[in-house]
Every structure is written in structure tokens, then in C-alpha cells.
C-alpha positions as CSV (number, residue, x, y, z in Angstrom):
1,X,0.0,0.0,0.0
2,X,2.7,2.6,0.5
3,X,4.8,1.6,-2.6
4,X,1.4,2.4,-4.4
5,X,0.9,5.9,-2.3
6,X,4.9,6.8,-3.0
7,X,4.5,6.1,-6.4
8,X,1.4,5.9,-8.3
9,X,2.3,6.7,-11.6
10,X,4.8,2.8,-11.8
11,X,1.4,1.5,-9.9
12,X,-1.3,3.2,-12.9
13,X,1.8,1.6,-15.5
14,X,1.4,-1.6,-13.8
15,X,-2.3,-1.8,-13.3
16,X,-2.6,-0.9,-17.5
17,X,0.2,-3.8,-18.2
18,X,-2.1,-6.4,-15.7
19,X,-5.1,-5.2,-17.9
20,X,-3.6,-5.4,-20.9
21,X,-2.3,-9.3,-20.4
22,X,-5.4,-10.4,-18.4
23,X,-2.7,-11.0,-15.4
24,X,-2.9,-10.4,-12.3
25,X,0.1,-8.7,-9.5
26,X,-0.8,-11.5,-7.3
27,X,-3.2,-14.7,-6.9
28,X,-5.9,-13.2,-5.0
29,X,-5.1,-9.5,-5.5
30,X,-5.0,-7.3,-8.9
31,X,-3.1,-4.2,-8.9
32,X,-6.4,-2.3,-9.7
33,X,-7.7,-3.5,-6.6
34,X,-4.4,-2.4,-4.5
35,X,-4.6,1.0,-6.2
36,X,-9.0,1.3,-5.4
37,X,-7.9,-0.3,-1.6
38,X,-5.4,2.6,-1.0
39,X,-7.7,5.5,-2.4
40,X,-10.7,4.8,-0.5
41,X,-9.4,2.3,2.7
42,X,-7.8,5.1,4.5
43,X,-4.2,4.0,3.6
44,X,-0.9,5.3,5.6
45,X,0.5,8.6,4.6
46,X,3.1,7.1,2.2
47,X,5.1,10.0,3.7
48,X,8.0,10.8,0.8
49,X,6.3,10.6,-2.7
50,X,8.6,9.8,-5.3
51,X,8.5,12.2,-8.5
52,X,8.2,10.6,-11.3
53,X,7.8,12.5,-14.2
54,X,11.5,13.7,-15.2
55,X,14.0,12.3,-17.4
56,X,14.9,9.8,-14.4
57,X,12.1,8.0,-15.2
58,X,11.5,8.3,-18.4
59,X,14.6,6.6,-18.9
60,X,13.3,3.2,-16.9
């Protein structure tokens, strides 16, 4: 849950790569679901978020 709070762009990239292949992140849970748990389950402050939209990660 954290990793998905610190940085949800990787997470959104992940959860269109799970839909894409009909895969799932794990057997019983789908990234998706990780992402929908963390918005509305009252997650933990991920504290540092992780920018991720410079040439850093672009480069990945």
C-alpha cells in the first residue's frame, strides 16, 4: 500500500500492463484492486512521494 501511495504513476503503468495481459500482480489481488484499496481504505501517509515525471524516469 505505501509503494502504491509513493508512487502511483509505476502503480497506474502496472495496473494498464495487468489489464492489458489479463494477469494479475498477485493470486488473489489485482493491482487495480491495491490501487481502489489505497484511495478509498484510508491507507498510511506514504510519507515521501517519489516524483516521477523527469527524465529519471522516463529513462526506466
Amino acid at each position: 500500500m505505501l509503494s502504491v501511495g509513493q508512487r502511483p504513476r509505476p502503480a497506474d503503468l502496472y495496473a494498464e500492463v495487468e489489464q492489458v495481459r489479463c494477469d494479475g500482480f498477485h493470486a488473489d489481488w489485482r493491482i487495480t484492486d491495491l490501487i481502489r484499496h489505497v484511495e478509498t481504505c484510508g491507507a498510511p501517509d506514504p510519507g515521501v512521494v517519489c516524483t516521477d515525471d523527469g527524465p529519471e524516469f522516463t529513462a526506466l
